[in-house]
FIDOGU-713733 format. One record per residue: x, z, y of N, C-alpha, C in turn. Coordinates in steps of 0.05 Angstrom, whole numbers, plus 5000, padded with zeros to 4 digits. Last residue first. Layout:
N
XZYXZYXZY/...
***
This chain:
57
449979005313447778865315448078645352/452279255260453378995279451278835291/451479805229448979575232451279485250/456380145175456179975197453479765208/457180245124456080365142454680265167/461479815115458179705104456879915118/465579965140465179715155461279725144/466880355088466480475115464980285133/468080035055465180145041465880255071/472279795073469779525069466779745062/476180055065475879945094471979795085/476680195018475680355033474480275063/478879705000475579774979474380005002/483879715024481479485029479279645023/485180164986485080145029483279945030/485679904937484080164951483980224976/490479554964486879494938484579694948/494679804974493079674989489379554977/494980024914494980254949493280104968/496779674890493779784886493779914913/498579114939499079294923496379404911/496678354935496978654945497478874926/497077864925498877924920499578294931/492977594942492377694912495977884904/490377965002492177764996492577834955/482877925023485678055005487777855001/479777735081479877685056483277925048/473977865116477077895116477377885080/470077525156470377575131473377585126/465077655211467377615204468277665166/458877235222460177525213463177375212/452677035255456277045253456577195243/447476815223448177065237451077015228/444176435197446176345216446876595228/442676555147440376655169441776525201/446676435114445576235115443176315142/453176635166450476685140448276515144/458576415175455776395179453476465157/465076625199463376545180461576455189/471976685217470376655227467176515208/476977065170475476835183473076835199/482677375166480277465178478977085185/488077435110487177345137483777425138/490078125091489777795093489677615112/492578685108491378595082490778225063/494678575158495978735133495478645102/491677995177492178325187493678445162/490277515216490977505195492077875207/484577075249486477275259487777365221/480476635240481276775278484476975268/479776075213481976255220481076455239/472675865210475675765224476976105216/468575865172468375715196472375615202/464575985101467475985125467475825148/458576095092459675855100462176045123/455676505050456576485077458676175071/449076655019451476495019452676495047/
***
């Protein structure tokens, strides 16, 4: 489970919040606007399986 924190930043796709995983490790969580195109759908879905490559350590 993540617990939203605050706003930090809003980008093409949505806004970006500041989180907490229950292990309390910060993460950021960018959300979709419901009002996106598919184009943008599939850019998100791409942005997010490239970001999961990703250790943030």
């Amino acid at each position: 489970m993540i617990k939203l924190d605050r706003l930090i930043g809003k980008g093409a796709f949505g806004e970006v919040y500041a989180g907490l995983m229950t292990n309390n490790q910060s993460v950021a969580i960018k959300t979709l606007h419901s009002s996106a195109s598919s184009t943008q759908r599939v850019d998100f879905l791409k942005e997010a399986i490239i970001m999961n490559q990703f250790n943030h350590e």
